[in-house]
C-alpha positions, 0 to 999 in steps of 0.5 A: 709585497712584490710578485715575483715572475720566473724571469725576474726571481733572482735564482732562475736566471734564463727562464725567460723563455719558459715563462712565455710557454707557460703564458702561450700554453696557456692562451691556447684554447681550452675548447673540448673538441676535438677531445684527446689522450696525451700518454707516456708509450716509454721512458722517452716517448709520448703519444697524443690522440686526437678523435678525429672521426669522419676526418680524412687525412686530406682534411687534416694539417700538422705543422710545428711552429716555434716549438709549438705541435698544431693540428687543424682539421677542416672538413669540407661541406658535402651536403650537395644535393643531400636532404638531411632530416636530422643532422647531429654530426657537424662538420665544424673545424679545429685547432688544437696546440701543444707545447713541446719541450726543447729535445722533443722531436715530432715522429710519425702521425697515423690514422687509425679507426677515427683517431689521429696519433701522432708520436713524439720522443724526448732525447735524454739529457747528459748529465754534464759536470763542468769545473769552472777555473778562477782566473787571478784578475 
C-alpha cells in the first residue's frame, strides 16, 4: 500500500505549499519557554501572548518571514558588579514561530504587565462562483 501525501493525492491538486507549512511548522521548536496563549479576540482576529517578563521592548524582535510570525528575545547580561547568592531568574534567549495563514496580516504588537500581545486579522474570504465555458475543440 502506498502512503499518499497532500501534494500527490489525486483530489488535492495545489497543496503543495500547505503541505511544506505543515512540515515547517512542525520542525519549529517545541520548547516551552517562553510559554504563550493563542486566542480568538473576534470572528476575524487573533490574539498571541507571549510571557515575556524582565524583557524590554529593546530586548525583543519581531519579524515576518515567508508567511512565517517569529519573535526573539534576547536579554542582555547586567550582572556587572552584582553578587547574586541566588540566582533563579535566567536571562536565556528565545525563538518562538508561528505560521500564518494566506489573508492573515500582522497588527499592532503591545507590552503589557510582562506579557507581549501581538495581534493578527484574517481577511474574509469571497465566496466566489465562477461558470466555466466549454470550448468546441
Amino acid at each position: 500500500m502506498t502512503k499518499l501525501s497532500l501534494g500527490s493525492h489525486p483530489y488535492m491538486l495545489g497543496f503543495e505549499q500547505l503541505e511544506r507549512l505543515l512540515e515547517r511548522s512542525a520542525k519549529s521548536g517545541n520548547e516551552g519557554y517562553p510559554p504563550f496563549n493563542i486566542e480568538q479576540t473576534s470572528h476575524t482576529s487573533y490574539r498571541i501572548s507571549l510571557a515575556v517578563a524582565g524583557f524590554a521592548e529593546d530586548d525583543l524582535a519581531i519579524t515576518l518571514e515567508d508567511r512565517q510570525l517569529v519573535i526573539r528575545g534576547r536579554q542582555r547580561d547586567d550582572s556587572d558588579g552584582r553578587i547574586f547568592l541566588h540566582r533563579g531568574i535566567a536571562a536565556r534567549q528565545f525563538q518562538r514561530s508561528f505560521v500564518l495563514a494566506d489573508g492573515v496580516e500582522v497588527g499592532d504588537a503591545i507590552m503589557e504587565n510582562g506579557l507581549l500581545h501581538v495581534d493578527l486579522t484574517r481577511a474574509e474570504p469571497e465566496t466566489v462562483v465562477q461558470q466555466i465555458k466549454i470550448k468546441k475543440g
